[in-house]
C-alpha positions as CSV (number, residue, x, y, z in Angstrom):
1,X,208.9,68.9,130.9
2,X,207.3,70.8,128.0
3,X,204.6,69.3,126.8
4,X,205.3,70.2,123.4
5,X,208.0,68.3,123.1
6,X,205.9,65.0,123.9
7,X,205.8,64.0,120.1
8,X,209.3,63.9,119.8
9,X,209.7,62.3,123.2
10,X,207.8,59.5,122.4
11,X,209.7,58.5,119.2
12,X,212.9,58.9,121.2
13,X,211.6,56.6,123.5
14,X,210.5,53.7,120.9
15,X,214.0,54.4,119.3
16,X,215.5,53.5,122.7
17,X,213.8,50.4,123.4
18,X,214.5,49.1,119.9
19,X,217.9,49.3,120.6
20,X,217.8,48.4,124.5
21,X,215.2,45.5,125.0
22,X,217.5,43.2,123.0
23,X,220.6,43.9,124.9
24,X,218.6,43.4,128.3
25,X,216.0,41.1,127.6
26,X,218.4,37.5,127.9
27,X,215.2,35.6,128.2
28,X,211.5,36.2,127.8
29,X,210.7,36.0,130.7
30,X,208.2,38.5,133.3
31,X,210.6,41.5,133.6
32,X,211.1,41.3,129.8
33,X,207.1,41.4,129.1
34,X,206.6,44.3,131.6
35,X,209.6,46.2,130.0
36,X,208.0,46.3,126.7
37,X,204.8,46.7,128.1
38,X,205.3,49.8,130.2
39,X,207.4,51.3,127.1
40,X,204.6,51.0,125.6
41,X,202.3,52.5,128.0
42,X,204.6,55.7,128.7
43,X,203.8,56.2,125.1
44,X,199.9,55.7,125.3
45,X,200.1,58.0,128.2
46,X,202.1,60.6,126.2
47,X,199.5,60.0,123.2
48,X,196.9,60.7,125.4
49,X,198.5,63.5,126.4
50,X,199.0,65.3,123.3
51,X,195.3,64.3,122.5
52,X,193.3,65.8,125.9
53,X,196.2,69.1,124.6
54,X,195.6,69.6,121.4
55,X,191.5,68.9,121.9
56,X,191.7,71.4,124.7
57,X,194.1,73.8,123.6
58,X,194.7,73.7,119.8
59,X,196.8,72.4,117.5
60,X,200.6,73.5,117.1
61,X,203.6,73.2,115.2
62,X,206.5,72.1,116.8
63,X,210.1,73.0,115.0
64,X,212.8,70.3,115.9
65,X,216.3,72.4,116.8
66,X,214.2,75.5,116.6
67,X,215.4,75.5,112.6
68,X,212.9,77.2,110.6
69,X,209.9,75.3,109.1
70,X,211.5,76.5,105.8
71,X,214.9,74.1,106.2
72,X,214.0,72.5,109.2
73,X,212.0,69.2,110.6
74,X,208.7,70.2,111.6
75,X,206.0,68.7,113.3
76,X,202.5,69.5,112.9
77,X,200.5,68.1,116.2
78,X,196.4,68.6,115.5
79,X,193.3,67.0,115.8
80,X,194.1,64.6,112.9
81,X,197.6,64.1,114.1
82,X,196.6,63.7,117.7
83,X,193.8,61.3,117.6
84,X,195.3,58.8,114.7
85,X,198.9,58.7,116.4
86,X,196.2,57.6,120.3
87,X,194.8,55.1,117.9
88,X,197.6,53.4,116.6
89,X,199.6,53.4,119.9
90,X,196.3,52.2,121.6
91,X,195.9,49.4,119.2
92,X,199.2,48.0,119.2
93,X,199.3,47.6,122.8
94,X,196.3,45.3,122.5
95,X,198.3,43.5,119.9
96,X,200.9,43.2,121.7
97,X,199.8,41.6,125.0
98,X,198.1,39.5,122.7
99,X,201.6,38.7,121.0
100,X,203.4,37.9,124.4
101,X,201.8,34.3,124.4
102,X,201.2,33.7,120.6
103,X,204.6,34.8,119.4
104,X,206.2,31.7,121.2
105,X,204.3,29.3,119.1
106,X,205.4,31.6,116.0
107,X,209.0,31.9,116.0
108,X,212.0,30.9,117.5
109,X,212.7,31.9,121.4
110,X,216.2,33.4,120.7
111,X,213.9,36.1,117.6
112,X,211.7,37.1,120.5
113,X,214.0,40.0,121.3
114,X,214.2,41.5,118.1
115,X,210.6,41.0,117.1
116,X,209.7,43.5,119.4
117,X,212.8,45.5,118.4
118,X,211.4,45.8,115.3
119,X,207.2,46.6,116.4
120,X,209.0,49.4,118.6
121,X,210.3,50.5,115.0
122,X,207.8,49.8,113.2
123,X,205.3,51.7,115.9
124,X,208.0,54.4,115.7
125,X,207.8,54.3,112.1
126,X,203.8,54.9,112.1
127,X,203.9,57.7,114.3
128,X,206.9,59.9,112.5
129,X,204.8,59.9,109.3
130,X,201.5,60.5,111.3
131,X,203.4,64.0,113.4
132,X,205.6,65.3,110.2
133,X,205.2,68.3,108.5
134,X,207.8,67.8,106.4
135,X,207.6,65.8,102.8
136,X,211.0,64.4,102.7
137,X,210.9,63.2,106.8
138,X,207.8,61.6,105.2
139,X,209.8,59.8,102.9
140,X,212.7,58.6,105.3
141,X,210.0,57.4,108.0
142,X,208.3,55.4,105.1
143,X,211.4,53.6,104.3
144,X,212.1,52.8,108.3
145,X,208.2,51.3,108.3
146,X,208.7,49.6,104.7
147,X,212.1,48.0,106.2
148,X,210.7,47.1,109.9
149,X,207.4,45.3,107.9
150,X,209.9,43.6,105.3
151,X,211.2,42.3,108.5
152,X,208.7,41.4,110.9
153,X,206.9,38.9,107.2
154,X,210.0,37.5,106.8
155,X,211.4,36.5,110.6
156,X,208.9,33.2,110.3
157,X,212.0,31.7,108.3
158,X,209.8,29.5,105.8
159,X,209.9,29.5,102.4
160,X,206.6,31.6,101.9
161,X,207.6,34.5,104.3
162,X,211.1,35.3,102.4
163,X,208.7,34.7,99.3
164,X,206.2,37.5,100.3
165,X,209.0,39.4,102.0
166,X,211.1,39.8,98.8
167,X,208.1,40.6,96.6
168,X,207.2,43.0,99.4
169,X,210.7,44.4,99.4
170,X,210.5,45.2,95.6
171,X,207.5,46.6,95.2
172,X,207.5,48.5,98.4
173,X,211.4,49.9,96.8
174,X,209.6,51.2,93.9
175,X,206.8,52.7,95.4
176,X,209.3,54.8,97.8
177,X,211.4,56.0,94.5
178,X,208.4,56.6,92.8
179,X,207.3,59.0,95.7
180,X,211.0,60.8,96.3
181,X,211.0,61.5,92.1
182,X,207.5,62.8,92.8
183,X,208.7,64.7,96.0
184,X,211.7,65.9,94.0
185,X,209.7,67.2,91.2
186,X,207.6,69.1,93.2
187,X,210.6,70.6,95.4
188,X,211.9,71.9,91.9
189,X,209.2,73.9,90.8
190,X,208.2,75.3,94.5
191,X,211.8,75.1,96.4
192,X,210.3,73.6,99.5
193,X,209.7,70.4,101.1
194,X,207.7,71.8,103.9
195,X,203.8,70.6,103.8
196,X,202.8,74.3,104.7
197,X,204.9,76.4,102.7
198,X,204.5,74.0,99.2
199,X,200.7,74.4,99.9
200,X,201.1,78.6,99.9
201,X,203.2,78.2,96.5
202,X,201.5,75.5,94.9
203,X,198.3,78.0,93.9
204,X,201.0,80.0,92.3
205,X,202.8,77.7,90.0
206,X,200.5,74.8,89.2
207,X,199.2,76.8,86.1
208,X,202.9,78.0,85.1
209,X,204.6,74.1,85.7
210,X,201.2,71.6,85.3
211,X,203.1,69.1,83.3
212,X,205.5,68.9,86.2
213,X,202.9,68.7,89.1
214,X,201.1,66.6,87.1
215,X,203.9,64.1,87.0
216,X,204.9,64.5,90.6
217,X,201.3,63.9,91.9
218,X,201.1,60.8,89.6
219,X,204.4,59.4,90.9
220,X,203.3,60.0,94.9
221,X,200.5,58.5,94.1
222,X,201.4,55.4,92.6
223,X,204.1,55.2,95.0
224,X,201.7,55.3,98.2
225,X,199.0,53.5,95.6
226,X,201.8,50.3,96.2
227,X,202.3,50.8,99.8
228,X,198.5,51.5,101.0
229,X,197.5,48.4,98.4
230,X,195.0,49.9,96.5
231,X,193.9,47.6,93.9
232,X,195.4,47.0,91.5
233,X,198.8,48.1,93.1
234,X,197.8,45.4,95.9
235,X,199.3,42.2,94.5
236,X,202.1,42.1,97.5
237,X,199.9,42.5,100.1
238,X,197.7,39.0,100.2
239,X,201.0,36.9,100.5
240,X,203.2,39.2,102.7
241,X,199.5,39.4,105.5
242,X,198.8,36.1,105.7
243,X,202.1,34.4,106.1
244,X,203.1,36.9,108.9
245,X,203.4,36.1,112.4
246,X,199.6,36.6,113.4
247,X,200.5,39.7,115.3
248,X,202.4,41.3,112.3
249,X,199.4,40.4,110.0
250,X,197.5,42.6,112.7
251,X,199.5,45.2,112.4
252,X,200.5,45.8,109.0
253,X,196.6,45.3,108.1
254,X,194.9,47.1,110.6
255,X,197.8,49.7,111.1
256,X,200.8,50.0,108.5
257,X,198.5,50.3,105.3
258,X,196.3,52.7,107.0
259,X,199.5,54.9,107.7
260,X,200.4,55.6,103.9
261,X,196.5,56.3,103.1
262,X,197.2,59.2,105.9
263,X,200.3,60.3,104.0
264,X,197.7,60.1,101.2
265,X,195.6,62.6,102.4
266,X,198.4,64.9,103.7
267,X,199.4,64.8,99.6
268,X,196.5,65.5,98.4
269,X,194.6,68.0,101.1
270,X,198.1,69.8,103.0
271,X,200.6,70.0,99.9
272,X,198.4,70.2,96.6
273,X,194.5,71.8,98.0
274,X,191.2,71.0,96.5
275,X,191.7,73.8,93.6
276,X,194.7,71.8,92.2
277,X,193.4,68.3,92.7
278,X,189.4,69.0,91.4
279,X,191.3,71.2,88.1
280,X,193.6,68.1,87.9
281,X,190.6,65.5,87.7
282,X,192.3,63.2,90.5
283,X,189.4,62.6,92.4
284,X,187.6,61.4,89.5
285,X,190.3,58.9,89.4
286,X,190.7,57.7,92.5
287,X,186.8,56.9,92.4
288,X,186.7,54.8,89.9
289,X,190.2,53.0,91.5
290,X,188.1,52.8,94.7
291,X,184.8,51.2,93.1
292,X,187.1,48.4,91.3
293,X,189.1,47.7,94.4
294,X,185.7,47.1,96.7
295,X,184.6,44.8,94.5
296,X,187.4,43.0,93.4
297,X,188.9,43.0,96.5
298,X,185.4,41.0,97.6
299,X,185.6,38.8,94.6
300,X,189.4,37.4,95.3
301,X,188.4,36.7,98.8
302,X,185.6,34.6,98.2
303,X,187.8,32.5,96.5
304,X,190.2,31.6,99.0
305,X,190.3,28.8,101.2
306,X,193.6,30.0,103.6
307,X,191.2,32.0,106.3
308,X,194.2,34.5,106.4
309,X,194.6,34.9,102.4
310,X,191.0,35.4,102.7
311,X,191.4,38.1,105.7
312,X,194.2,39.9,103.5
313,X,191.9,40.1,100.2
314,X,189.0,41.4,102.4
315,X,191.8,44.4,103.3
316,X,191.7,45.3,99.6
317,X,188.4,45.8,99.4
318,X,187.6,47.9,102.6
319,X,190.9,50.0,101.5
320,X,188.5,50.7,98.6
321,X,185.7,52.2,100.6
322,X,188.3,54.7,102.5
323,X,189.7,55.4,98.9
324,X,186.1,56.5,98.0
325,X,185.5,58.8,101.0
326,X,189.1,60.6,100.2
327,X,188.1,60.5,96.4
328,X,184.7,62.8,97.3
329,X,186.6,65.9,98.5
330,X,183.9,66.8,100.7
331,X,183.6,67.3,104.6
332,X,181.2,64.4,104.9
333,X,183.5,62.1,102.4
334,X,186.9,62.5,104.5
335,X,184.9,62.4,107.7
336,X,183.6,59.0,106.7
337,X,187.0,58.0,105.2
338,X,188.8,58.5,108.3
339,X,185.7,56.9,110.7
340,X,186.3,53.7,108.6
341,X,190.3,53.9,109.1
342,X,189.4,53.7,112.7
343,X,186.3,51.2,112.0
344,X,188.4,48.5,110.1
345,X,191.3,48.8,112.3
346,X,189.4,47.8,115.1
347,X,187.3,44.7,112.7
348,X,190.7,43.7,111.0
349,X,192.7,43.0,114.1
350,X,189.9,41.2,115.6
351,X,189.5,39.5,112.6
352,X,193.3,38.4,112.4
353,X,193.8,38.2,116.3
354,X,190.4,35.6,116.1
355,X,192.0,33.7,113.0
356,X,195.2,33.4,114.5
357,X,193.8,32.2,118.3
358,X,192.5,29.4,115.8
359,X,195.6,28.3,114.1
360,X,197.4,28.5,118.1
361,X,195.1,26.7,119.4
362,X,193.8,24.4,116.4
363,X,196.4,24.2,114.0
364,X,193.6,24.6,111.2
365,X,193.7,27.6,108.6
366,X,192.1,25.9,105.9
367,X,188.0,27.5,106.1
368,X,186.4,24.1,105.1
369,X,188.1,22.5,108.2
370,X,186.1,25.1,110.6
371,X,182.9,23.1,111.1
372,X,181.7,23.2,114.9
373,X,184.8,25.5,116.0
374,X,182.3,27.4,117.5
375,X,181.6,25.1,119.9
376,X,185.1,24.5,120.9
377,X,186.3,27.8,120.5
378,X,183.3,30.2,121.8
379,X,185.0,33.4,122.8
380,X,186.9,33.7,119.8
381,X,184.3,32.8,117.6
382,X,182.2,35.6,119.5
383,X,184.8,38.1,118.5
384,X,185.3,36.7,115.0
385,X,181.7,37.3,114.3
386,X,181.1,39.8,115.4
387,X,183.9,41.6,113.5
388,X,182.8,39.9,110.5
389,X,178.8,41.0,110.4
390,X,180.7,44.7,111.1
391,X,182.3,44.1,107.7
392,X,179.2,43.5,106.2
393,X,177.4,46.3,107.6
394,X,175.2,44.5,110.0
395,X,173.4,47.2,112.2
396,X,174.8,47.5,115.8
397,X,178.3,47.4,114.9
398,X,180.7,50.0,113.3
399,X,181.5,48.9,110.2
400,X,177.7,50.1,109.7
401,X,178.3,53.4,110.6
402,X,180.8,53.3,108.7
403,X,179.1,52.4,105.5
404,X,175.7,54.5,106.7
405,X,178.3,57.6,106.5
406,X,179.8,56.8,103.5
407,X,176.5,56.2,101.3
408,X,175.1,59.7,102.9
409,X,178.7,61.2,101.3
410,X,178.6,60.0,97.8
411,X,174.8,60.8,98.0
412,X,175.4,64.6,99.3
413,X,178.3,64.7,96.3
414,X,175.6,63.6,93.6
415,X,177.1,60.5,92.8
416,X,174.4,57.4,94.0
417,X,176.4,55.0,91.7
418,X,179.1,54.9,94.7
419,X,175.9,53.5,96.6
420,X,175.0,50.7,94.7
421,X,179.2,49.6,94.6
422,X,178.4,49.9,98.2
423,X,175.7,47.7,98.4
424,X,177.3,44.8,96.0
425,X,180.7,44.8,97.8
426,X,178.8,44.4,101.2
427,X,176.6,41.4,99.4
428,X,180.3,39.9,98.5
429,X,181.5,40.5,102.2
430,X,178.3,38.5,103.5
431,X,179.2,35.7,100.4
432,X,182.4,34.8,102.2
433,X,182.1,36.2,106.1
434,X,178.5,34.5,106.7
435,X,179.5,31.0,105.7
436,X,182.1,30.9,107.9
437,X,180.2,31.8,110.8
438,X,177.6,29.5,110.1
439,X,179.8,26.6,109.8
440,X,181.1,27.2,113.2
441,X,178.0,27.2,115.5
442,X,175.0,25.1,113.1
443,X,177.3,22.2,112.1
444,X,179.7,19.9,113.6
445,X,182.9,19.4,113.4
446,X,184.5,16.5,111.1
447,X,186.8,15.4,114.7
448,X,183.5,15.3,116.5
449,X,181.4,13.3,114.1
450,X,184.5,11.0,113.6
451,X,184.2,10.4,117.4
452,X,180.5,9.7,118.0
453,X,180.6,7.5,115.1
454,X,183.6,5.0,116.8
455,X,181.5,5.2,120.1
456,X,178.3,3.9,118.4
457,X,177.7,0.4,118.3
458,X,176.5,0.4,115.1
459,X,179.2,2.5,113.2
460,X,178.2,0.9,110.0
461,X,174.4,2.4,109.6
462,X,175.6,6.0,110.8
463,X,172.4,8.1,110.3
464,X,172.1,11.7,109.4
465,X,170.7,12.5,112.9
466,X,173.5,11.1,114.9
467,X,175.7,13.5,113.2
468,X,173.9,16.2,113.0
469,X,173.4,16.0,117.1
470,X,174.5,18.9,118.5
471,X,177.2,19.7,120.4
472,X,178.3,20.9,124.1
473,X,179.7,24.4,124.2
474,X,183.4,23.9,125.9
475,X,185.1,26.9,127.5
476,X,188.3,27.2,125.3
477,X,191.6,26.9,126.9
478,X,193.2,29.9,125.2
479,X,195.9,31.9,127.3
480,X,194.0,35.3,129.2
481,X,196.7,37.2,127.8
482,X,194.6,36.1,124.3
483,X,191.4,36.3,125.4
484,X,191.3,39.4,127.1
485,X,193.0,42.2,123.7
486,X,190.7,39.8,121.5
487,X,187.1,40.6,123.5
488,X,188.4,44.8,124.2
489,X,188.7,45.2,120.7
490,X,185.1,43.5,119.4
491,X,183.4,45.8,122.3
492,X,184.9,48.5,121.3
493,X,183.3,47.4,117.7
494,X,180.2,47.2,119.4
495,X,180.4,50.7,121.5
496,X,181.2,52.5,118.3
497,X,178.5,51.4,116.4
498,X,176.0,52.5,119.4
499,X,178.0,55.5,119.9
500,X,179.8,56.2,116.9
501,X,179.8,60.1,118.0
502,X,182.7,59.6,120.4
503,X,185.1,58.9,117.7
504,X,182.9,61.1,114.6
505,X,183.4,64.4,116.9
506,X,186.8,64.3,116.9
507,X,187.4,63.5,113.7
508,X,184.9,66.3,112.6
509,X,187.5,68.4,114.1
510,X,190.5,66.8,112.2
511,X,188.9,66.9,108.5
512,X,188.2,70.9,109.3
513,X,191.9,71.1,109.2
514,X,192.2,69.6,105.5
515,X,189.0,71.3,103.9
């Protein structure tokens, strides 16, 4: 088998099992678990693969039909392409043995089957526009992952998933026109649609068409603006996250968004260059678009009461900071840009994994109604906080390291205002992630107060300090399969922001093939 061929191997096989698992899988039962799980792990092995290759080998472009790069589909399989396509397979395993006991309590038995039709999709999706080369395979594996993600909001069948589904639909419609006019524009005044060969023309033309260029990077922009959810194109995004299933919030905030800031970067890096974008002033731009959205983002959250609203608000603002690292144009700026794509994937899907082992196992999403969960729920309140201090930036977890790279780059670019937007959105985090936890393991619960005052003889002159007794940690009674995706994730949070190296050095390698 040739190795090379693994990329296109692997999105044959998720093509497969979208369309075989629901003919074979009658009930979900054990054999239908293990056949989605070991499709899924043939294509972590295969990831893994391509990554131990490339890292060992170099990177390589793989032509599809051996057509030429110039007319045909094109694959370009490096460092960046390599490790971010290991990431997002890795993490939506863990999502989905997670999903194999909460989905039951989410939708219907007889959905089952084409939920996971649609993640093999959606992963399929992900992956296409993470390996292409190619600006209009970019476009057609955008609209497979904007119609999969329409579909995996919407299979809830409520009134507030086809709500969020439809606005998600529209917006997401016009985002992908506005990038194929874009696309289109630029194929007119270069004649190609290959990432490679625009980027060898574009230094030729920009100056003779930069009305037209101008236009078609505004248009891709604002197009993957909508679909990434950079504020303020990010109005779809709190409704369609947190009235998901819990494992589609997971994936479309940890995952999904993270996919079209990669197209993003492929825009602005691999089809325009750094001469075209500085003399163009878009970084500038995208800055000040960054600042707004960390604090904003920040500000809507604190507001919110639905502990998933709140989760999908928080996404807005940590899109921000990644927005900021891209906006530098710098080694050190990408670097840390592409350190917190993995950095709040990991926090994220604990965080929505944590808040979604709550409402299983609870039935509460309201924040206010979280008092003392701690105690009842001490694993998952673990991994909930601990995903939470690394949004603020707590030492010891990676969403420091994160931020500690991120305040070196806009310091190294000469721009220290980026720093204190830094420091004011991580104030805002702590404003609404620190409340939280402290409701959950220094007070007590409404249900158990209600209790110890029936079983006191005298009800009626309750004191303060027989409420505010404290009270026995339980062990939670949450599935394993739960448990176990839920505590991988946080450790990894925690090993990455001891070691953040093990992740940096690679992608130190991938941003040396954008700058």
């Amino acid at each position: 088998m040739d190795s090379m061929q693994f990329p296109l191997y692997i999105l044959l096989l998720l093509v497969m099992a979208a369309v075989i698992v629901p003919i074979l899988m009658k009930e979900f039962d054990r054999k239908s678990k293990v056949m989605i799980l070991g499709t899924l792990a043939i294509a972590w092995g295969m990831s893994l693969y391509i990554l131990v290759g490339v890292l060992q080998s170099g990177a390589y472009l793989y032509d599809i039909g051996n057509w030429g790069a110039k007319i045909g589909i094109q694959f370009n399989i490096d460092e960046f392409s390599a490790f971010m396509s290991f990431f997002i397979v890795s993490l939506t395993i863990l999502i989905v043995i997670y999903s194999i006991k909460d989905i039951e309590h989410e939708i219907y038995r007889k959905q089952i089957a084409g939920y996971y039709s649609l993640v093999f999709l959606l992963l399929m999706g992900m992956l296409g526009i993470t390996f292409t080369n190619d600006l209009f395979n970019t476009y057609v594996f955008m609209e497979i992952l904007a119609i999969t993600s329409c579909a995996i909001i919407s299979i809830k069948r409520k009134k507030e998933n086809y709500m969020a589904a439809f606005r998600y639909l529209i917006l997401n419609t016009l985002g992908s026109l506005s990038f194929l006019f874009g696309l289109a524009l630029l194929y007119m005044v270069t004649g190609y649609l290959n990432m490679g060969e625009v980027y060898n023309t574009i230094s030729d033309v920009w100056q003779l068409y930069p009305r037209n260029i101008l236009l078609a990077l505004g248009l891709m922009l604002t197009g993957l603006g909508i679909k990434a959810a950079i504020f303020p194109l990010h109005i779809w995004l709190p409704d369609a996250h947190s009235s998901a299933p819990t494992p589609s919030s997971a994936l479309l905030s940890s995952l999904v968004v993270k996919v079209y800031i990669f197209t993003l970067i492929k825009v602005l890096y691999r089809v325009l260059g750094e001469e075209v974008i500085t003399g163009l002033g878009v970084s500038t731009y995208l800055g000040y678009l960054a600042a707004i959205g960390m604090i904003m983002g920040s500000v809507f959250a604190i507001g919110q009461k639905d502990i998933k609203r709140m989760l999908a608000y928080s996404s807005v603002a940590q899109i921000g900071y990644i927005i900021l690292g891209v906006s530098l144009t710098s080694t050190q700026g990408l670097s840390a840009a592409l350190f917190h794509v993995t950095s709040h994937g990991l926090m994220k899907t604990a965080l929505f994994l944590s808040a979604g082992s709550i409402i299983y196992y609870k039935g509460k999403r309201d924040i206010r109604e979280l008092n003392g969960i701690g105690y009842e729920m001490p694993i998952t309140m673990a991994v909930f906080t601990i995903a939470a201090l690394g949004m603020i930036g707590i030492p010891g977890t990676n969403g420091f390291m994160s931020k500690w790279y991120l305040s070196f780059a806009v310091l190294e670019a000469g721009q220290p205002f980026y720093l204190v937007v830094i420091l004011i959105s991580s104030f805002l985090n702590a404003m609404y992630y620190l409340p939280i936890i402290i409701n959950a393991f220094f007070k007590q619960g409404i249900d158990n107060k209600e209790k110890e005052v029936s079983n006191s003889s005298e009800s009626m002159f309750v004191t303060e300090e027989i409420l505010d007794n404290k009270q026995e940690m339980n062990v939670e009674g949450l599935p394993k399969l739960m448990l176990i995706p839920m505590s991988i994730i946080a450790s990894l949070s925690i090993i990455l922001g001891f070691f953040p190296q093990l992740v940096m050095n690679i992608i130190e390698l991938a941003v040396n093939t954008f700058l």
